[in-house]
N, C-alpha and C positions, 0 to 999 in steps of 0.2 A: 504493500500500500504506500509505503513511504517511498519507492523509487517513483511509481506513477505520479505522484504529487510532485517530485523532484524532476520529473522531465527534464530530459538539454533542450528539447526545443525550440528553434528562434522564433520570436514574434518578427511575424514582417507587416509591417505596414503595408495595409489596403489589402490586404492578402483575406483567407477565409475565414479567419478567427477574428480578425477584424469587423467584415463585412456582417458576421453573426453577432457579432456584438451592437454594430450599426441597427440593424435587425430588431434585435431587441429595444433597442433604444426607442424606435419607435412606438412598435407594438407597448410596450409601457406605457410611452407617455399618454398614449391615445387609450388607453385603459385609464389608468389612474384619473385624467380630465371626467372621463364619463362616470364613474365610479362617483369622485368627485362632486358632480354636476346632481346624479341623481340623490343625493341624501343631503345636497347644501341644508342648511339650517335647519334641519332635525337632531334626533339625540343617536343617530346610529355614527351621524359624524365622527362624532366626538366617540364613540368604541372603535370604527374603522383606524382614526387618526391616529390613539394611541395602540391600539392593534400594527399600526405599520411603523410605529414608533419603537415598538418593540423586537419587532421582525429587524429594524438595522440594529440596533445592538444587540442583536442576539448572532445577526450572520457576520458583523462585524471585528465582534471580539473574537469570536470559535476562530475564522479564518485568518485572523491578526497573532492569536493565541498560535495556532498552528502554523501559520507563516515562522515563527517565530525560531520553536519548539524544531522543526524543520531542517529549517537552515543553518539555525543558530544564531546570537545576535549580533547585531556590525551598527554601530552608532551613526551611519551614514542614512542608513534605511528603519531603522525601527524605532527611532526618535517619534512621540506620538505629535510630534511640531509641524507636521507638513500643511499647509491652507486646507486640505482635502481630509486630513485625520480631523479637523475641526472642525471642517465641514459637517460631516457625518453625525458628529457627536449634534452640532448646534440644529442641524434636521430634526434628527430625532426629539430634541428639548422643544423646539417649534410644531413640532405635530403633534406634543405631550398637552403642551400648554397654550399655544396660538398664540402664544407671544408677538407681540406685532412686531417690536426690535426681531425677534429670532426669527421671526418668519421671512420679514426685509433679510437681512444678513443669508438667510439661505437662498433666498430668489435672486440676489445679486451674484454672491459665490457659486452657485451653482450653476447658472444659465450663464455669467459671462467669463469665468475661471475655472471649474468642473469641468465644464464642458467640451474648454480645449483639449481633453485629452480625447474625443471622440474625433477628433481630427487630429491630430499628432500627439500619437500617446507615446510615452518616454517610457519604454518595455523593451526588456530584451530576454522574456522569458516569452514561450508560448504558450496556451491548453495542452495538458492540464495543470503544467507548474499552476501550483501554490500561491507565489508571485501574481501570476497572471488572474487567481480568483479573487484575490485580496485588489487587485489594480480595478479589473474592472465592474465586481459589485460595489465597493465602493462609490466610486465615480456615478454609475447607471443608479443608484439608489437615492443620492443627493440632488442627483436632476430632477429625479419623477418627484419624490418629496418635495421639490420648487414648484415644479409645476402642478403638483395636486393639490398643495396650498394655495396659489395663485388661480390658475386656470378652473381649480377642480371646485374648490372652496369659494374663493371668491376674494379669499384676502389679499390685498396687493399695499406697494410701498405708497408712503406719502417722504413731502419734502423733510420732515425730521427726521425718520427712519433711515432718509439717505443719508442727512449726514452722521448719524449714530451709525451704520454701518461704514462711512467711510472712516470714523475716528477709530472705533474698532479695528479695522483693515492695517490704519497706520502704526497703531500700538502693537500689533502683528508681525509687520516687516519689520520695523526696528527691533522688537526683539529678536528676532528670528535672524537678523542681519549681523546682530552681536554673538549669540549663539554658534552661527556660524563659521567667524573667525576665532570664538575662543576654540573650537573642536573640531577648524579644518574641514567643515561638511559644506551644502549646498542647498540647504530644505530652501525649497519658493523659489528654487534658480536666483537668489539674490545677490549672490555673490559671483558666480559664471554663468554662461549659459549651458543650458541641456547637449549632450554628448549628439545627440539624435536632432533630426531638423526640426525646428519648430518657427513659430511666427516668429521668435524672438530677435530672428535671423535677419530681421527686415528692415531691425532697430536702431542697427548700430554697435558697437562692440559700449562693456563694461565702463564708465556707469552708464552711459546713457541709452542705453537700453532700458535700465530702470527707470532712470527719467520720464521719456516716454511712455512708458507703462502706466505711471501715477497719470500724467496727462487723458492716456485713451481711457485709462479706468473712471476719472472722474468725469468724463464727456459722456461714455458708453451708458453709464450709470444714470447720470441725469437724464437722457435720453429711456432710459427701463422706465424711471419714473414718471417722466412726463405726461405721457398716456394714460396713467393710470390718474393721476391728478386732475387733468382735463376732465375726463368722463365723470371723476364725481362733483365737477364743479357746478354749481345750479345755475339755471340758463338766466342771462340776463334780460327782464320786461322791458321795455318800454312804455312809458307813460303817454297816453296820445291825449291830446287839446281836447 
């Protein structure tokens, strides 16, 4: 059992393991919306919500646990510090509670930082490595929990939410940027870029790649928000003579 979880297999990008995972990604999200949709403002919600709240820390630890136990540990990769290890955690507390900050923070993190790895995922294990269950349940878990709080539920970000989740975001990479240099590691690409191509690539070399990043993220962000603000703002009367 433990060699089939230990595969050599290379992940290739766009390749079938890939593309199934794409697959998925869909199929979820368009599940969880209509799931979502049909039980809005009843009291099944709220069993469904923490029902699926439970279901990621239960698939998350076991396979975090067994990633772990597996391999063995390496401070590069089993730090629970990555945006994406936080992710998961703050989903789940947001689908427990509907925390309006935690629900913002997960529909931002997840739709515009999660999500890049469904387009350049930084893998070099394949199915069934281990590796590769912990990469990509994670990730596909933290999106659909965005979008079934959003889309499904109905809860979306306002203009305070964004910036509570941008000051959050920023107490994040600074530490994490510190962290980094004291232990030599790389959690959040903040300190090099990813081995494997990604957007990053398009940026710029060190720092200013990060630069950029803070830039698209607080444009990209306000831009998530906007929509949603517009639509619940109440329409303006006119007064006629």
């Amino acid at each position: 059992m433990d060699d089939w979880l230990l595969s050599d297999n290379e992940f290739v990008s766009y390749g079938l393991s890939h593309a199934v995972a794409a697959v998925a990604f869909v199929v979820g999200a368009w599940a969880v919306v209509r799931v979502g949709r049909s039980h809005r403002g009843t009291a099944t919600a709220e069993r469904f919500s923490r029902a699926f709240a439970v279901t990621i820390v239960a698939v998350m630890v076991s396979l975090s646990l067994g990633d772990l136990l597996l391999r063995g540990y390496n401070v590069h990769v089993h730090l629970p510090i990555q945006l994406c290890d936080l992710a998961w955690m703050v989903s789940a507390y947001a689908l427990w509670t509907r925390r309006r900050l935690a629900v913002a923070v997960t529909y931002f993190w997840g739709l515009s930082l999660t999500s890049q790895a469904l387009l350049t995922p930084s893998l070099d294990v394949g199915f069934p490595h281990v590796g590769f269950l912990v990469f990509w349940a994670g990730h596909l878990l933290i999106i659909w929990a965005a979008i079934y709080l959003t889309w499904g539920l109905g809860y979306a970000p306002d203009w305070p939410r964004y910036r509570g989740a941008v000051l959050l975001t920023a107490v994040w990479a600074v530490s994490i940027f510190a962290v980094n240099g004291l232990l030599d590691t790389n959690y959040g690409f903040l300190n090099a870029k990813p081995k494997d191509a990604s957007a990053l690539d398009l940026l710029g070399p060190w720092p200013w790649y990060v630069l950029w990043e803070v830039v698209i993220v607080l444009v990209a962000w306000a831009l998530m928000t906007w929509p949603w603000v517009r639509r619940r703002r109440p329409a303006v009367t006119t007064r006629t003579a």
